[in-house]
ROLOBA-357750 format. One record per residue (C-alpha): residue in one letter; residue number from 1; x, y, z. Coordinates in Angstrom, 3 decimals. Layout:
BEGIN
TORBA aa   i       px       py       pz
TORBA  a NUM        X        Y        Z
...
// end
This chain:
BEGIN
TORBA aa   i       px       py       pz
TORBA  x   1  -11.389   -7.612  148.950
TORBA  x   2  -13.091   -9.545  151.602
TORBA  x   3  -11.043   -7.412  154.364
TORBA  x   4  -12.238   -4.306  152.832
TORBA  x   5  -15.977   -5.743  152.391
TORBA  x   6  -15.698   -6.590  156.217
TORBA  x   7  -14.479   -3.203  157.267
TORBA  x   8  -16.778   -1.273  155.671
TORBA  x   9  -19.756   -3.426  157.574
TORBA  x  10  -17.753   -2.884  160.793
TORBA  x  11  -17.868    1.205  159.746
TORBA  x  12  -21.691    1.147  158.648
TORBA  x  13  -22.285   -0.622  162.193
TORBA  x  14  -21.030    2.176  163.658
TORBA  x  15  -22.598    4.969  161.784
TORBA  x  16  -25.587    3.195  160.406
TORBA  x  17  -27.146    6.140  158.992
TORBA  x  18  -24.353    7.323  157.554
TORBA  x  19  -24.922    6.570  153.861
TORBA  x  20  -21.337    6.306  152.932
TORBA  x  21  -19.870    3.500  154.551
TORBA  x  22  -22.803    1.660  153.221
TORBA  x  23  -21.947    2.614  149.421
TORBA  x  24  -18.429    1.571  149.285
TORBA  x  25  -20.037   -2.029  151.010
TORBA  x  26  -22.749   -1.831  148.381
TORBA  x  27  -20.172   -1.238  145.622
TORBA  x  28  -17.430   -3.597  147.179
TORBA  x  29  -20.179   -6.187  147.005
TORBA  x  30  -21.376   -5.519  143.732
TORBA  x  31  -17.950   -5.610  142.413
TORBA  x  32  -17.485   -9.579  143.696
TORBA  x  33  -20.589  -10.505  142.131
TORBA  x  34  -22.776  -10.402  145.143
TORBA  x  35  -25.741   -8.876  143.307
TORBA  x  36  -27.696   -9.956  145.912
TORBA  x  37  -26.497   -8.811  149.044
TORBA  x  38  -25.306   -5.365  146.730
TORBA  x  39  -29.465   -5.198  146.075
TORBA  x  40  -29.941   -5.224  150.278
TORBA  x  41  -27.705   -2.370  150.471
TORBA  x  42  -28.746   -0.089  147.890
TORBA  x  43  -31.852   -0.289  149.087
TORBA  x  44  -30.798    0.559  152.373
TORBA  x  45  -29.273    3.412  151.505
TORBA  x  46  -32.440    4.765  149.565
TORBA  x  47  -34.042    4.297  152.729
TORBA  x  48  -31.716    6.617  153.978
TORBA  x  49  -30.893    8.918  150.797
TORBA  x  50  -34.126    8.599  148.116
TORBA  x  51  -32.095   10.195  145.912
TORBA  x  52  -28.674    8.697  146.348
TORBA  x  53  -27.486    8.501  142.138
TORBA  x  54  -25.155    5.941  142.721
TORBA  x  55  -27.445    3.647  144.988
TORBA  x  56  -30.193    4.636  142.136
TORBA  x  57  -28.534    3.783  139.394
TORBA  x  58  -26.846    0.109  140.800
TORBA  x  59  -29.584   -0.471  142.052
TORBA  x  60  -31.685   -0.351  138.531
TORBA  x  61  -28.879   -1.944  137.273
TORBA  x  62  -29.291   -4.927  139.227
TORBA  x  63  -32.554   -5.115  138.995
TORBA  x  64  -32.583   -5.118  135.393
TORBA  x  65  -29.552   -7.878  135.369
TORBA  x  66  -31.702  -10.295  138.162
TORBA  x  67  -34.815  -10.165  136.029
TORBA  x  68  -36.205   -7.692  139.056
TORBA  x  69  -39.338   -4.922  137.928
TORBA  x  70  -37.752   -3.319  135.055
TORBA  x  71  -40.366    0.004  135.524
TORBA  x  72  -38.535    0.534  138.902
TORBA  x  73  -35.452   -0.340  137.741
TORBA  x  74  -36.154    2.801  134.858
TORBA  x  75  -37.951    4.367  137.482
TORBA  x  76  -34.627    4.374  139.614
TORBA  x  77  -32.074    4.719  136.788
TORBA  x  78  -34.418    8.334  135.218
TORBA  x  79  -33.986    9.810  138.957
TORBA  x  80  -30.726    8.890  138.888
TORBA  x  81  -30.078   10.245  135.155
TORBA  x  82  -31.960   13.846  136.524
TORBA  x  83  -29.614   13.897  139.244
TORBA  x  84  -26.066   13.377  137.110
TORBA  x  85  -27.224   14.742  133.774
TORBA  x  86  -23.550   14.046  132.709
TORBA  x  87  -23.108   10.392  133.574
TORBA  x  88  -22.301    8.461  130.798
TORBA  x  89  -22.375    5.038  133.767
TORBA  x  90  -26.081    6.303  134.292
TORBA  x  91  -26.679    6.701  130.432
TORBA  x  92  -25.465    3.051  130.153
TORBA  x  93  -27.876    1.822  132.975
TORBA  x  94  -30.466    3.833  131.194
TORBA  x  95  -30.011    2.276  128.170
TORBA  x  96  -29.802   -1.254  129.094
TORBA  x  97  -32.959   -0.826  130.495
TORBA  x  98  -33.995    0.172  127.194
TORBA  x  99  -33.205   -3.031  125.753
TORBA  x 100  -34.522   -5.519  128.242
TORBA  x 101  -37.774   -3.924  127.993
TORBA  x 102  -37.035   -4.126  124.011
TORBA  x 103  -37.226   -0.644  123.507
TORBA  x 104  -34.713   -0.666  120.930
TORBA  x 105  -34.897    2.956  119.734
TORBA  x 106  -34.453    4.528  123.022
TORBA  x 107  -31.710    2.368  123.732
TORBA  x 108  -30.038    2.968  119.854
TORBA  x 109  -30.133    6.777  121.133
TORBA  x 110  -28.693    6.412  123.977
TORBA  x 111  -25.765    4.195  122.672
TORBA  x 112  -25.354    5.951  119.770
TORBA  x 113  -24.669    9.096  121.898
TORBA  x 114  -22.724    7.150  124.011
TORBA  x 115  -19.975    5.627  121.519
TORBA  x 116  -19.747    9.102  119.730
TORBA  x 117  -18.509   10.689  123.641
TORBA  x 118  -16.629    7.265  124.561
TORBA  x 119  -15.628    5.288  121.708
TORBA  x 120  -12.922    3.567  123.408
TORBA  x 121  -15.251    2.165  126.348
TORBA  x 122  -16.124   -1.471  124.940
TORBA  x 123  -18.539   -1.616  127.107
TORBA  x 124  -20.716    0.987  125.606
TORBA  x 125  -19.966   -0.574  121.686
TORBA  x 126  -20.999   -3.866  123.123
TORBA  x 127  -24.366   -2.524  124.463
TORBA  x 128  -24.457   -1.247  121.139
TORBA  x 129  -24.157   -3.920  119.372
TORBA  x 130  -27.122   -5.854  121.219
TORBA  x 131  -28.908   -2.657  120.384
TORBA  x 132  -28.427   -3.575  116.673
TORBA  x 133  -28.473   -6.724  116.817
TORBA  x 134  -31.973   -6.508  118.443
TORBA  x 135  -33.185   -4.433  115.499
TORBA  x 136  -32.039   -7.036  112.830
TORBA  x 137  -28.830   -5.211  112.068
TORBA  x 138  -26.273   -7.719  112.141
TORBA  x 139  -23.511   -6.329  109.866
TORBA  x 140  -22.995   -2.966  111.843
TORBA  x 141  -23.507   -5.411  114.802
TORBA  x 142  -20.521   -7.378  114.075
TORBA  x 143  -18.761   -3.946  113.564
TORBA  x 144  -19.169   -3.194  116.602
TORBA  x 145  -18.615   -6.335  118.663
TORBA  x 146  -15.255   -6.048  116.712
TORBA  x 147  -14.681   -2.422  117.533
TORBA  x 148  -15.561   -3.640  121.306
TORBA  x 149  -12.774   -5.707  120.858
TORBA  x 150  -10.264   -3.932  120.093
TORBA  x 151  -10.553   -2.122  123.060
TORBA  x 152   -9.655   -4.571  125.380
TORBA  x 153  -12.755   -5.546  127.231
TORBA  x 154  -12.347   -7.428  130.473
TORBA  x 155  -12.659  -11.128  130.249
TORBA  x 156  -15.877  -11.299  131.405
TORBA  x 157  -16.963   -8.828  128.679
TORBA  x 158  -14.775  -10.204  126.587
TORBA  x 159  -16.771  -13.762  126.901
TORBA  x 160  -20.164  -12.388  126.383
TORBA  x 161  -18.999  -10.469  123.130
TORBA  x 162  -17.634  -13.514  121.585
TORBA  x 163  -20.796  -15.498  122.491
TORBA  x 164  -23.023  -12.647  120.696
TORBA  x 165  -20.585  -12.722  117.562
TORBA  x 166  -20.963  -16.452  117.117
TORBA  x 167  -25.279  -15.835  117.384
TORBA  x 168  -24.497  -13.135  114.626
TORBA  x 169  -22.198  -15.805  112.746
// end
């Protein structure tokens, strides 16, 4: 990874207003947990493309995981929606949103929609289940940190749902 990380620099020195050398860093970086330096380029590459969806949406991502402005982080990730209506990634970001700024029925919608188009993606039952867990629900929380389970989260994910289902007890 860091070969690829440094080759895609080398390529966005080269066409530095090309946006899509800068992505793949962006994502490459984001990927390796460098929130941080993923942040500098998305941002970059709104300077270049406002309305980049995938620089939009990462970025409100991270700014919503970094404790960064979560109205431009929804700002980012509703531009980002309106470009790729379809994008159940940007639907996620959307909804996580929802949550930090404990808006727990926008975020319910969302995830509800969500699990009903994807209910293999652990990810999205996991949201879910902070969604309900937020709201006081911790039965059908549990069901769905379970659920999450089952579909074999990563271990990172995996981690985090554990430490949720031990809060829930």
């Amino acid at each position: 990874m860091p070969l690829a990380i440094e080759n895609f620099r080398k390529a966005k020195q080269l066409q530095p207003n090309n946006p899509d050398a800068a992505i793949w860093l962006a994502l490459l970086l984001h990927q390796t947990g460098r929130e941080a330096d993923a942040r500098v380029e998305y941002e970059q590459i709104l300077r270049l493309q406002s309305d980049n969806p995938v620089a939009l949406n990462n970025l409100a991502y991270v700014l919503a995981e970094q404790g960064g402005n979560l109205d431009v982080a929804l700002t980012y990730a509703q531009r980002a929606k309106q470009k790729l209506p379809q994008s159940l990634e940007i639907s996620d970001t959307l909804g996580w949103i929802y949550l930090k700024k404990n808006l727990r029925s926008n975020a319910m919608d969302i995830y509800n929609e969500l699990v009903a188009k994807a209910p293999q993606n652990s990810t999205f039952r996991f949201h879910r289940a902070m969604a309900l867990f937020q709201g006081g629900n911790r039965p059908e929380a549990r069901k769905e940190l379970e659920a999450a389970l089952r579909n074999k989260p990563g271990k990172e994910e995996e981690g985090k749902i554990r430490e949720l289902m031990q809060k829930i007890g």
